[in-house]
ZASELUM-316596 format. One line per field, with one value per residue (C-alpha): residue in one letter; chain; x, y, z. Coordinates in Angstrom, 3 decimals. Each point is the difference from the previous one (the first is absolute). Last residue first. Layout:
BEGIN
residuo <- [a|...]
cadena <- [A|...]
u <- [X|...]
v <- [Y|...]
w <- [Z|...]
END
This chain:
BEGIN
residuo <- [x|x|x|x|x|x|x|x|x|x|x|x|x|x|x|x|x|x|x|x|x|x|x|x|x|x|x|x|x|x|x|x|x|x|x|x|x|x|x|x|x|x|x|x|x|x|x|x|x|x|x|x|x|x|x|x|x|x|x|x|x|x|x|x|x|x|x|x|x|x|x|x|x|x|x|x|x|x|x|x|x|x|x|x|x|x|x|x|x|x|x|x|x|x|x|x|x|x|x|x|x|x|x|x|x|x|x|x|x|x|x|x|x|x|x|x|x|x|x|x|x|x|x|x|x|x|x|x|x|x|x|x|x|x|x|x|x|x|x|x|x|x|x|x|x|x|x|x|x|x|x|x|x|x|x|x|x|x|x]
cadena <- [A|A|A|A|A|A|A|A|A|A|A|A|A|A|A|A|A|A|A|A|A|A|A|A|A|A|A|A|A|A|A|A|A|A|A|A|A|A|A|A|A|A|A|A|A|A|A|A|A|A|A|A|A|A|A|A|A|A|A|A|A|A|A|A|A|A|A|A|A|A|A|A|A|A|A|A|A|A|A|A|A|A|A|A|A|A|A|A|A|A|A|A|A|A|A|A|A|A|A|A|A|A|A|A|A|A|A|A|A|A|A|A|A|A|A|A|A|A|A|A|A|A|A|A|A|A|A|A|A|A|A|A|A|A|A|A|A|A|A|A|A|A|A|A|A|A|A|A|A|A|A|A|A|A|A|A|A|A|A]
u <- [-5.985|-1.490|0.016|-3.030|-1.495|-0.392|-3.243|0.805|-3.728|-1.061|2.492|0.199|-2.456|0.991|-3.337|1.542|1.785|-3.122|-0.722|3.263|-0.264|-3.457|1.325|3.078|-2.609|-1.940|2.723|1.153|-2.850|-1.255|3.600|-0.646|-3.638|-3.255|1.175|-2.104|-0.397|-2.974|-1.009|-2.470|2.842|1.966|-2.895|0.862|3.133|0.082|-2.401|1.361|3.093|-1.576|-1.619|2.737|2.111|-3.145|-0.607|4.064|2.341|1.065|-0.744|-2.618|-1.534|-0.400|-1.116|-2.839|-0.897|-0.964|-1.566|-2.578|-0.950|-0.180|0.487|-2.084|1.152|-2.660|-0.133|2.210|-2.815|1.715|-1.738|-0.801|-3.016|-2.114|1.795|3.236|2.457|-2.603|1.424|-1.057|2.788|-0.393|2.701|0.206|2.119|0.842|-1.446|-3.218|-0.252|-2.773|2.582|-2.812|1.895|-3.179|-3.004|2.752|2.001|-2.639|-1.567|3.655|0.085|-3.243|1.291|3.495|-1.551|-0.228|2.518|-1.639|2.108|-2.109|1.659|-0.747|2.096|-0.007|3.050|3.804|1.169|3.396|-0.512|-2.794|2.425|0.459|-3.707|-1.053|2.475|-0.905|-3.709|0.529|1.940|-2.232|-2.940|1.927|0.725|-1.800|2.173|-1.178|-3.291|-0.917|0.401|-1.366|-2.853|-0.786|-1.595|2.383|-0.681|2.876|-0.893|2.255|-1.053|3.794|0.247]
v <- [242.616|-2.877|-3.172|-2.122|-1.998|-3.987|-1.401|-2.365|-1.518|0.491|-2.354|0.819|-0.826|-1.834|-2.047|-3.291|2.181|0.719|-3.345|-0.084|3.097|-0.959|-3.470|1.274|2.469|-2.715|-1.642|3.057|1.141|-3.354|0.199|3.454|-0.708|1.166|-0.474|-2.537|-3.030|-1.890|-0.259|2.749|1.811|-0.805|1.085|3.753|0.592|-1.058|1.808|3.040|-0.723|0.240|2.688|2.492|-1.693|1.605|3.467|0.563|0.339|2.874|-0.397|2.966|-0.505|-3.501|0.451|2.997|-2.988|-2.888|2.378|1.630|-3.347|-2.403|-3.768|-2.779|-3.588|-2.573|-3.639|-3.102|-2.427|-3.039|-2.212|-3.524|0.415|-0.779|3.207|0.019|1.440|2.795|2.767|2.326|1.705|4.060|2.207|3.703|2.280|3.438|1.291|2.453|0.990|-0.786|-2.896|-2.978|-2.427|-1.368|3.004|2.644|-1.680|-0.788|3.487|1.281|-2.578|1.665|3.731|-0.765|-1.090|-3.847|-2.182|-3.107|-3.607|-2.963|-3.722|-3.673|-2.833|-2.852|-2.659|-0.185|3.591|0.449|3.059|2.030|3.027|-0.020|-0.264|2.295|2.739|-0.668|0.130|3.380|1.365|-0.822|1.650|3.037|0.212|3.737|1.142|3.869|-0.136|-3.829|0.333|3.499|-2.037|-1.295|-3.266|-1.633|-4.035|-2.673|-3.621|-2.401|-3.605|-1.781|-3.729]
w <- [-228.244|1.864|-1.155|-1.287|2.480|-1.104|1.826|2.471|0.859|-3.116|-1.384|-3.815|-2.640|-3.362|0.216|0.884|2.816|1.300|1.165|1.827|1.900|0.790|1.406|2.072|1.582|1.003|1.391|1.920|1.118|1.575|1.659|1.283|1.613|-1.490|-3.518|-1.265|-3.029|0.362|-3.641|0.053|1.478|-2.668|-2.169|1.408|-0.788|-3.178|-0.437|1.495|-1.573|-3.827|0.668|1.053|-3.199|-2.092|2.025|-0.758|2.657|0.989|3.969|0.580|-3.671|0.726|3.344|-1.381|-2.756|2.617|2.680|-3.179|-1.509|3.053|-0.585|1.352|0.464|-0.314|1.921|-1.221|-0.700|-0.902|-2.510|1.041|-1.795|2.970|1.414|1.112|2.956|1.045|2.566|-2.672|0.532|-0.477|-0.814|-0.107|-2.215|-0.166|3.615|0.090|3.839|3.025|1.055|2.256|-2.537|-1.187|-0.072|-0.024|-2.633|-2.145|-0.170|-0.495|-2.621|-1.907|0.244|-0.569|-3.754|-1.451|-2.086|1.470|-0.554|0.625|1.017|-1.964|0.179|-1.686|1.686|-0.002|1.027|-0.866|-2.658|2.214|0.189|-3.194|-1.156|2.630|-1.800|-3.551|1.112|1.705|-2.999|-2.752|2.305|-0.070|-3.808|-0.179|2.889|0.741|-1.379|0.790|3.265|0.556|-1.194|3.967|0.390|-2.342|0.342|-0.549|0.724|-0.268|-0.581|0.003|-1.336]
END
């Protein structure tokens, strides 16, 4: 039902999360649960050098970013497969914000996905309601995985 695509253009991938790819098809598989038809996306586990590249030449943002999504604005092919588009990941933005929040370089993954096929799917956080639901939706995807809300991370106390 699902063609997903994972591709590791950068081997600090594979060094510092061996079951990566495992993880990234999990994830689109979850989040992909309630779709009806074939569908096909790409997932890129690539370097801050190659998305910064993308992000200046698409978002007009000269900076790496940790994940980038690209719709193929295609609804089927002659299949009747639905070509999602690609999401890209960053190596070296992806681990420092794990290591800045506490969180572990897997769980870090695993929302950025998720993050980013919703917004293959449509989903959008440009205005607060859009953020809202598609916050609701991450929150509950990564509850399957025993993650906690990212967006209200628990702070420990101070002593």
């Amino acid at each position: 039902m699902y063609d997903i695509a994972v591709t590791v253009s950068d081997p600090a991938w594979e060094v510092a999360l061996p079951d990566a790819e495992r993880l990234c098809v999990e994830c689109a598989v979850a989040v992909l649960g309630s779709v009806t038809k074939p569908t096909e996306l790409s997932i890129v586990l690539s370097s801050d050098a190659e998305v910064r590249v993308l992000n200046r030449d698409y978002r007009g943002k000269d900076k790496a970013t940790n994940v980038l999504s690209f719709p193929s604005g295609l609804s089927s092919d002659l299949s009747g497969t639905d070509m999602l588009g690609d999401v890209m990941l960053a190596f070296e933005t992806v681990s420092m914000e794990a290591d800045r929040d506490g969180k572990t370089l897997a769980s870090h993954l695993r929302h950025l996905v998720v993050h980013g096929i919703l917004h293959l799917l449509g989903y959008d956080h440009e205005t607060e309601e859009e953020a809202s639901e598609m916050e609701r939706r991450e929150v509950e995807i990564l509850d399957g995985f025993g993650i906690s809300d990212p967006y209200n991370p628990v702070l420990e106390p101070v002593q």
